[in-house]
OpenMM code with the backbone's topology and positions (N, CA, C; nanometers):
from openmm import Vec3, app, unit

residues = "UNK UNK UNK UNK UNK UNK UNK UNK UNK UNK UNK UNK UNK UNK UNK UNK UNK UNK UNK UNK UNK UNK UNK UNK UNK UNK UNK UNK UNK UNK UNK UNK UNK UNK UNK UNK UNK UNK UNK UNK UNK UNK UNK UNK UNK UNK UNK UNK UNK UNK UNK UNK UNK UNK UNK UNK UNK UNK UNK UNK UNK UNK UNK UNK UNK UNK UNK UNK UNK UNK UNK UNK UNK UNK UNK UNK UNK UNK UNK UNK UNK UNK UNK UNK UNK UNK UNK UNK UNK UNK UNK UNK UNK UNK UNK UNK UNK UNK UNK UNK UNK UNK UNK UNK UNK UNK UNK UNK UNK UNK UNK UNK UNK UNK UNK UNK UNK UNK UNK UNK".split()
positions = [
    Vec3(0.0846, -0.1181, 0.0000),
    Vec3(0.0000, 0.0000, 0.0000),
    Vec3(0.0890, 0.1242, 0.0000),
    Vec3(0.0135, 0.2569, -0.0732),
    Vec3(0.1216, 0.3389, -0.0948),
    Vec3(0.0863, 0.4317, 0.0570),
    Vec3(0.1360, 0.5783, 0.1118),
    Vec3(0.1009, 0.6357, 0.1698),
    Vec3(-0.0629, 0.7118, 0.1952),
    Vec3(-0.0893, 0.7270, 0.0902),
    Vec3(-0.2057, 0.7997, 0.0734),
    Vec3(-0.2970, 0.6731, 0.1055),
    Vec3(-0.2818, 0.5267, 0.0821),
    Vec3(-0.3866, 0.4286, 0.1024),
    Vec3(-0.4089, 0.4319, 0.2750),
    Vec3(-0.2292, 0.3878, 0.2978),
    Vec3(-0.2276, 0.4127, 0.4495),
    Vec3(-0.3326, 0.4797, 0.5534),
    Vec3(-0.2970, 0.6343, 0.4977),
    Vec3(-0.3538, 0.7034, 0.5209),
    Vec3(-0.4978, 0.7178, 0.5460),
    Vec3(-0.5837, 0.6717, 0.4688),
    Vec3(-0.7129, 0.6628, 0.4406),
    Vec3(-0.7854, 0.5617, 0.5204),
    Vec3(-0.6612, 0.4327, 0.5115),
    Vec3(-0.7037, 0.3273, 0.6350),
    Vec3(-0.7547, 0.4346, 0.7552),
    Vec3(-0.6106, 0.4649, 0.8055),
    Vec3(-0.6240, 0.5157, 0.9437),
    Vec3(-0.7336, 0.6048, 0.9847),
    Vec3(-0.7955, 0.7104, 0.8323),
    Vec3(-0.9485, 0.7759, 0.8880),
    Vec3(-1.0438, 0.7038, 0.8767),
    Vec3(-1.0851, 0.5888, 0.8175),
    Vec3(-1.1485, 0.4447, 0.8265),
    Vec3(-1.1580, 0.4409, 0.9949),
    Vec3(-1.0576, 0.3905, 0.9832),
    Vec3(-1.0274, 0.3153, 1.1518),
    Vec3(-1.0652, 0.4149, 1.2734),
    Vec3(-1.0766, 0.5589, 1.2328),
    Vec3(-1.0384, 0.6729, 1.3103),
    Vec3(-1.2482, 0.6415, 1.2956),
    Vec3(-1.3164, 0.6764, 1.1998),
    Vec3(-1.4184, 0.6842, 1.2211),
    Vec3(-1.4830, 0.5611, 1.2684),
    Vec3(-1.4843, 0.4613, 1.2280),
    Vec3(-1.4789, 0.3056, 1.2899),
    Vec3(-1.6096, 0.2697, 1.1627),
    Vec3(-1.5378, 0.2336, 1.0540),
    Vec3(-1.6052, 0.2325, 0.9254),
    Vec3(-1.5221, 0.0942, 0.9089),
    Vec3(-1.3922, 0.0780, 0.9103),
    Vec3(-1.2773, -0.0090, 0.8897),
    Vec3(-1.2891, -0.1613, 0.9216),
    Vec3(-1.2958, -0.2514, 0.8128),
    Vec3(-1.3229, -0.3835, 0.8045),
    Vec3(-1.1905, -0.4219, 0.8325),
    Vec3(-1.1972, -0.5564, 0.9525),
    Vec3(-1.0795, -0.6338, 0.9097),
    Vec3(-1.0524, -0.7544, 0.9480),
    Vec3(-1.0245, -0.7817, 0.7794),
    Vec3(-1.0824, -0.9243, 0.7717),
    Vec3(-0.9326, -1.0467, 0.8177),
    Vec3(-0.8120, -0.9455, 0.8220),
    Vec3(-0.6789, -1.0408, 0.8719),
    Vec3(-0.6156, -0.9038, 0.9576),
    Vec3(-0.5563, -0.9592, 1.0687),
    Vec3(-0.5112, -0.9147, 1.1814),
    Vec3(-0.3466, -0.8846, 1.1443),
    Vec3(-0.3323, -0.7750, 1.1365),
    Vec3(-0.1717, -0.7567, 1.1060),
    Vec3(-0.0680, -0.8327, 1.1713),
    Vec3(-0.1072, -0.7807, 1.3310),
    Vec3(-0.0449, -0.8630, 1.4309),
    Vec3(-0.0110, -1.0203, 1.4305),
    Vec3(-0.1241, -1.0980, 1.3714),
    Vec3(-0.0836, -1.2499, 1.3260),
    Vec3(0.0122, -1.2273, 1.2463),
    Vec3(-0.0385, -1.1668, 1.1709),
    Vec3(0.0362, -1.2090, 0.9853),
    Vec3(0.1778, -1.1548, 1.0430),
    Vec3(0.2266, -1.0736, 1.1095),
    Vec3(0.3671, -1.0889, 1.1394),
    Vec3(0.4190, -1.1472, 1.2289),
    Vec3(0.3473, -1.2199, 1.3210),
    Vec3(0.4071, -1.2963, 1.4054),
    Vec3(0.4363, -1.4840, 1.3204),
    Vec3(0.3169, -1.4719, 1.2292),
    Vec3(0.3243, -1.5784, 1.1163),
    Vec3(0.4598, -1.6063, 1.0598),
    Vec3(0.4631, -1.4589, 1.0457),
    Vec3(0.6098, -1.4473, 0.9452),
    Vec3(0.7290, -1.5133, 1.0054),
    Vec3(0.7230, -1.5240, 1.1300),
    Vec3(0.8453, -1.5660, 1.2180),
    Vec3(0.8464, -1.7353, 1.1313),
    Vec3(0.7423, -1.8292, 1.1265),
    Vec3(0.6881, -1.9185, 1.0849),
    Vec3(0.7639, -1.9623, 0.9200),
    Vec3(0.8131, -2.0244, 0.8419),
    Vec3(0.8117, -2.0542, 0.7093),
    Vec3(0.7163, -2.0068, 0.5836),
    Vec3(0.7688, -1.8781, 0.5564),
    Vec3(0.6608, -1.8699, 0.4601),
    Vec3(0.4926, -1.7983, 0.5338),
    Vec3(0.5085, -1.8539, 0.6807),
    Vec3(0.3645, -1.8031, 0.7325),
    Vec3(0.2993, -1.6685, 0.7312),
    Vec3(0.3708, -1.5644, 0.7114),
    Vec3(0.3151, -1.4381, 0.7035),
    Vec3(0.2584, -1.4119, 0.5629),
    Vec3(0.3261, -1.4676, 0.3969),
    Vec3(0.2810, -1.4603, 0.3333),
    Vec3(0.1780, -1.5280, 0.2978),
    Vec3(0.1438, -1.6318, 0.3439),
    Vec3(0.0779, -1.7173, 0.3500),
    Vec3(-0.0955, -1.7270, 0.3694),
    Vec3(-0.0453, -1.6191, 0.5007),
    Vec3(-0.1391, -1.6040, 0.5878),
    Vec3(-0.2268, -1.4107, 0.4872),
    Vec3(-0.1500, -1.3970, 0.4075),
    Vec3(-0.1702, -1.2522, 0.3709),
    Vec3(-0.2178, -1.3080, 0.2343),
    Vec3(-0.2294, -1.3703, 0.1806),
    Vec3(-0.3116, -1.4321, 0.0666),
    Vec3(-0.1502, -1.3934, -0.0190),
    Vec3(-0.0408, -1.3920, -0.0359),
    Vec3(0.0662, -1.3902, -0.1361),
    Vec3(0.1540, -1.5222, -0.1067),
    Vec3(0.0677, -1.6301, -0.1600),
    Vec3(0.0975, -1.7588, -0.1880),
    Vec3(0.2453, -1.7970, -0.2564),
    Vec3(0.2671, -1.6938, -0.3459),
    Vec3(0.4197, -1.7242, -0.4336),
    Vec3(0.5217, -1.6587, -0.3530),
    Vec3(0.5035, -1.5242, -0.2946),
    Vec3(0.5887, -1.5438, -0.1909),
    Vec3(0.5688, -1.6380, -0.0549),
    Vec3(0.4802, -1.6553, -0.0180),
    Vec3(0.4950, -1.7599, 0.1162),
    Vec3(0.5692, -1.9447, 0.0351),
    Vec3(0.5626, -1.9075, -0.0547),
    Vec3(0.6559, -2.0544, -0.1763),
    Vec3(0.8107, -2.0204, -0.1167),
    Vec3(0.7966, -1.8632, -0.1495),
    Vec3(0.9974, -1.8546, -0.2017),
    Vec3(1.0243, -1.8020, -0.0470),
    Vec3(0.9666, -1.7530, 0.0435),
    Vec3(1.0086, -1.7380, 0.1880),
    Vec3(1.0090, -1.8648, 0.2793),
    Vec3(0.9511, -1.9837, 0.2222),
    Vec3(0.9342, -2.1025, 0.2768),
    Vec3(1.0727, -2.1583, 0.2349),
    Vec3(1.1140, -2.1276, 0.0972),
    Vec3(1.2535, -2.1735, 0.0512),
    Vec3(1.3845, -2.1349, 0.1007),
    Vec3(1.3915, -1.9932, 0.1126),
    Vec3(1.4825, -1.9347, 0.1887),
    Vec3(1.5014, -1.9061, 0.3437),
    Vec3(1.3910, -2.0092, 0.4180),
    Vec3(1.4005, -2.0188, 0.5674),
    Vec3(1.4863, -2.0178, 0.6315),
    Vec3(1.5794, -1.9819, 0.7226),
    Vec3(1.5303, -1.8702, 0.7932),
    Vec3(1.6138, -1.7595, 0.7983),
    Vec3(1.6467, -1.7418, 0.6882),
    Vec3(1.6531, -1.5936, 0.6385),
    Vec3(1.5325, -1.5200, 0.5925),
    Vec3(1.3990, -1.5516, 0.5383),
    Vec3(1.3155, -1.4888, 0.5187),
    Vec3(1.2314, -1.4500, 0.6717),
    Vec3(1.3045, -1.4823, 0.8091),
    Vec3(1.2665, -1.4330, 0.9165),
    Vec3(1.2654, -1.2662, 0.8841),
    Vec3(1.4000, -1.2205, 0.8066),
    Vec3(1.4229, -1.1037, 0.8480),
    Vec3(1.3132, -1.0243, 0.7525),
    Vec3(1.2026, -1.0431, 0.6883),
    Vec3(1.1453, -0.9439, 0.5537),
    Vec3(0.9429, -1.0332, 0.5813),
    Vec3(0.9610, -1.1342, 0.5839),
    Vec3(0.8017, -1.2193, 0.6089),
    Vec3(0.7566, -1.1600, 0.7143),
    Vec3(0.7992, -1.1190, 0.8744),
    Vec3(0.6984, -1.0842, 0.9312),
    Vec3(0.6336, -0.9286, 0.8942),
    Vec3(0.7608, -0.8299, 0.8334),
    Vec3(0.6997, -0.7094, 0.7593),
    Vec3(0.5790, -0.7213, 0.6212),
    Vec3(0.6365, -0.8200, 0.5715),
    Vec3(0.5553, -0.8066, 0.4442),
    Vec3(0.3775, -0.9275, 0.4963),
    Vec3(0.4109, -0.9753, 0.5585),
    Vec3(0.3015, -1.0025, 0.6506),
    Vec3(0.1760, -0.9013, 0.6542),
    Vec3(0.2248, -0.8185, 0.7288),
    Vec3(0.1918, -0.7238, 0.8217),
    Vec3(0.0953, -0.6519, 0.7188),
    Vec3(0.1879, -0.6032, 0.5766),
    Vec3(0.1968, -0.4930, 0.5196),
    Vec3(0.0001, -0.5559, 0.4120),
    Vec3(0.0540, -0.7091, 0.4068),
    Vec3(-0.0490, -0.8327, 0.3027),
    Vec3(-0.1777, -0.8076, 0.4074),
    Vec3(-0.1595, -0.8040, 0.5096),
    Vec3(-0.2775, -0.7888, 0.5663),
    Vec3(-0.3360, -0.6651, 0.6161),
    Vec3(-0.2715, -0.5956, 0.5845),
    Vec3(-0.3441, -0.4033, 0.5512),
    Vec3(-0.3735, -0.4118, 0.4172),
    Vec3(-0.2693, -0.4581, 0.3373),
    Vec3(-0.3656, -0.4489, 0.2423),
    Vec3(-0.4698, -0.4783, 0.2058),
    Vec3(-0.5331, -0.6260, 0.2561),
    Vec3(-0.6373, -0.7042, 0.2350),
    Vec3(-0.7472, -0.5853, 0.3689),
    Vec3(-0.7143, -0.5588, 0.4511),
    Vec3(-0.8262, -0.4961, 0.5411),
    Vec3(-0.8703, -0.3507, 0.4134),
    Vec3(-0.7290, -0.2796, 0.4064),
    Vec3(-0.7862, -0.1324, 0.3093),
    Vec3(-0.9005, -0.1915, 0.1835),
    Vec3(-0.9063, -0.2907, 0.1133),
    Vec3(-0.9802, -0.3622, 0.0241),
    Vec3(-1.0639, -0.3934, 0.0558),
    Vec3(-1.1086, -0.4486, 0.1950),
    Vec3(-1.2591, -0.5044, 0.2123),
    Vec3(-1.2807, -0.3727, 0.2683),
    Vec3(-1.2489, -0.2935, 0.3522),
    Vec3(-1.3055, -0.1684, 0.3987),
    Vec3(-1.3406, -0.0903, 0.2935),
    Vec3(-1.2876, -0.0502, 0.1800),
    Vec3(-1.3136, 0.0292, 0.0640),
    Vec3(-1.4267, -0.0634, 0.0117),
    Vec3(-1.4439, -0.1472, -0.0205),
    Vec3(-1.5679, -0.2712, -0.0907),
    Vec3(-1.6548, -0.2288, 0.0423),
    Vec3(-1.6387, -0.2486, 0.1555),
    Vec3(-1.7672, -0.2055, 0.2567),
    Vec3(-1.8313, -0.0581, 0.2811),
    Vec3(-1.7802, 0.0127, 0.2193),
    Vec3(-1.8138, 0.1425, 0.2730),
    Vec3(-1.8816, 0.1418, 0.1161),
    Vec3(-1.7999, 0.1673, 0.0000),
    Vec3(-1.8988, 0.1886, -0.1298),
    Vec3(-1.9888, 0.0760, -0.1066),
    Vec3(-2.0291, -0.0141, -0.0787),
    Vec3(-2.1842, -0.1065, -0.0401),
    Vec3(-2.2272, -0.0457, 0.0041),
    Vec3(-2.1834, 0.0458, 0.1372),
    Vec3(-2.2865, 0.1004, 0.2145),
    Vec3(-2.3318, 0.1497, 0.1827),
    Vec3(-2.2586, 0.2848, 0.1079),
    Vec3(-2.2811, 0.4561, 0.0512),
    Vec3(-2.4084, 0.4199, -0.0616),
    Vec3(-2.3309, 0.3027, -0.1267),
    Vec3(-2.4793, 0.2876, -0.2371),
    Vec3(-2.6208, 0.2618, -0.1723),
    Vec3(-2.6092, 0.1485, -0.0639),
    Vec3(-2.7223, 0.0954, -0.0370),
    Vec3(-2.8062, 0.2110, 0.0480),
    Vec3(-2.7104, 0.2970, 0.1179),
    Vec3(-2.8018, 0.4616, 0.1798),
    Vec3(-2.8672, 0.5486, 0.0384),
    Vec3(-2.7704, 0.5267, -0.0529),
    Vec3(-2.7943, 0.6318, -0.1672),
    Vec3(-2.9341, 0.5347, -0.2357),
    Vec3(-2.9218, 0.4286, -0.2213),
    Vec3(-3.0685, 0.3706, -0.2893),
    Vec3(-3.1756, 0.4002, -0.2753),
    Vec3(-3.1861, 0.3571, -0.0980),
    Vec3(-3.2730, 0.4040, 0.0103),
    Vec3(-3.3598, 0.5008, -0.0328),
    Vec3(-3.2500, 0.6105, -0.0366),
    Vec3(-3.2810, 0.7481, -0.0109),
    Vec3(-3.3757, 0.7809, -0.1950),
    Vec3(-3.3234, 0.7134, -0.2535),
    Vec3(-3.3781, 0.7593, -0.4263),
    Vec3(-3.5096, 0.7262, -0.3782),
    Vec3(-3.5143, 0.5508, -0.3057),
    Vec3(-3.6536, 0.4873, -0.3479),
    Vec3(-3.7303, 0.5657, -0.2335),
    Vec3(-3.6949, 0.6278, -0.1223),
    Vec3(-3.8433, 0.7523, -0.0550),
    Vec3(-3.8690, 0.8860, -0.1409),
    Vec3(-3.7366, 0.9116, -0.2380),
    Vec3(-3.7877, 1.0092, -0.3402),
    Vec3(-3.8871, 0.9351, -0.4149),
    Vec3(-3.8952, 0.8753, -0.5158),
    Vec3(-3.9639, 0.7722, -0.5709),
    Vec3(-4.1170, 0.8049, -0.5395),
    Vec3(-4.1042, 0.7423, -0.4049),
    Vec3(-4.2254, 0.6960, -0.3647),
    Vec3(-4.3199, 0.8306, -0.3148),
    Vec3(-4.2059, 0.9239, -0.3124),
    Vec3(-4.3163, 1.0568, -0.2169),
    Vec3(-4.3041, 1.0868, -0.0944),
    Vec3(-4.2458, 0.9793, -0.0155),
    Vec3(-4.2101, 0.9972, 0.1409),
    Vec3(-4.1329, 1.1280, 0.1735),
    Vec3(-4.0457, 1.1825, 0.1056),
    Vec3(-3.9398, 1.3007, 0.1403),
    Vec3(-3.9695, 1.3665, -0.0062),
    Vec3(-3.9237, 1.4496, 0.0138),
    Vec3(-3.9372, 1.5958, -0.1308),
    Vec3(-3.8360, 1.6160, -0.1812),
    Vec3(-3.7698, 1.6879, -0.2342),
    Vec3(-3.6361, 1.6990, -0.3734),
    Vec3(-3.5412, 1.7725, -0.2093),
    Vec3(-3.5963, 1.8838, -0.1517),
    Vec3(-3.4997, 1.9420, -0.0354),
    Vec3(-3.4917, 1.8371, 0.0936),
    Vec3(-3.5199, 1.7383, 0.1130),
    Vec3(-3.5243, 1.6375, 0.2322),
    Vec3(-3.4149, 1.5591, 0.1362),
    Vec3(-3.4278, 1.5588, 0.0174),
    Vec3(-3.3664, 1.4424, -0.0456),
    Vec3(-3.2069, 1.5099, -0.0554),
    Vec3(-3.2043, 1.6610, -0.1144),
    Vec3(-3.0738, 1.6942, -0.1227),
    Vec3(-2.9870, 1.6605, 0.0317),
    Vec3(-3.0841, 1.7676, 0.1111),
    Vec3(-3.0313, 1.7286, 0.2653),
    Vec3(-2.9707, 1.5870, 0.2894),
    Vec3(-3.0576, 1.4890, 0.3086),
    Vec3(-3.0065, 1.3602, 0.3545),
    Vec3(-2.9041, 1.3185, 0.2553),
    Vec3(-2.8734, 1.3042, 0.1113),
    Vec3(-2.7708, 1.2781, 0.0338),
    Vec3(-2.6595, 1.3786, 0.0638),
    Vec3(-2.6568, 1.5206, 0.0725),
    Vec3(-2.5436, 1.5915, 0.1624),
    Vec3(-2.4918, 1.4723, 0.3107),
    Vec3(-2.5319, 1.4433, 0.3574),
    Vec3(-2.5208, 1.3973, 0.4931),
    Vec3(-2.4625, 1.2542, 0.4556),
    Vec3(-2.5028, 1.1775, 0.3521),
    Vec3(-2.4869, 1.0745, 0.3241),
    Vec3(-2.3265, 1.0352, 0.2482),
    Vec3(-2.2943, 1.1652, 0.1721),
    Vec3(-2.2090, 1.2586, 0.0796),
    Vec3(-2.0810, 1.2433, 0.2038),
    Vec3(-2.1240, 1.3193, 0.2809),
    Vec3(-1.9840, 1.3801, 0.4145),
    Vec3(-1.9612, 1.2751, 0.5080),
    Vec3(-2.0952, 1.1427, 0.5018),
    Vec3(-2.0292, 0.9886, 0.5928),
    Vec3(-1.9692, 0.9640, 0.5436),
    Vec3(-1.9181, 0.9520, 0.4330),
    Vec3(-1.8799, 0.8854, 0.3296),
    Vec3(-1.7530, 0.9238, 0.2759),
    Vec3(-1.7289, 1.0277, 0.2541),
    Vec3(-1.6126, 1.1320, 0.1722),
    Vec3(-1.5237, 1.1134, 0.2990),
    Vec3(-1.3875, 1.1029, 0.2691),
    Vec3(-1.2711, 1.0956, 0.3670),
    Vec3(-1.2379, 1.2565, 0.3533),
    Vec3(-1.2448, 1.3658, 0.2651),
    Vec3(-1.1473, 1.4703, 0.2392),
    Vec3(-1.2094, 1.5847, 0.2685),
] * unit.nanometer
topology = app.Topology()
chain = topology.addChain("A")
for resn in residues:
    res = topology.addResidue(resn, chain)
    for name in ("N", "CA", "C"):
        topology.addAtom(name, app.Element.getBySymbol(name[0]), res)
């Protein structure tokens, strides 16, 4: 992940929006393990060639561990939040739709829906 992904995690996490579906903390203690941090981070071809170079890949598997399983959390958190944002933004069309709220109830609540949503 580059900085700016980083980043975005952490206001995720900061608002408590943030899915996570692998625990960093394993995946580098894995790493101590053969291959286990990549392994455990879904990067199968490296958990191959860190399993090969044991135990020298002590010194780089529990980082890249770590790093496989932020990445995999920033991915399901980004996939969970656009589900959400849509499934509010649906919502909100189908009480326009129907008549329940008016075009200014509707801007309102999509503003609101707009700023849960927007990190910036």
């Amino acid at each position: 992940m580059n900085s700016h992904q980083k980043a975005e995690l952490r206001q995720y996490e900061a608002r408590g929006q943030a899915v996570q579906e692998k625990n960093p903390g394993t995946a580098a203690a894995l790493g101590l393990l053969p291959g286990g941090g990549s392994f455990y981070g879904r990067e199968y071809g490296l958990g191959v060639a860190n399993l090969l170079f044991w135990p020298l890949s002590i010194l780089w598997d529990p980082v890249s561990g770590h790093e496989a399983a932020e990445a995999i959390n920033y991915y399901a958190t980004k996939e969970q939040v656009r589900e959400n944002r849509e499934k509010e933004l649906s919502a909100l069309d189908t009480n326009l739709q129907s008549g329940q709220i008016d075009v200014a109830q509707y801007a309102l609540e999509k503003r609101k829906i707009d700023q849960k949503y927007d990190l910036n």
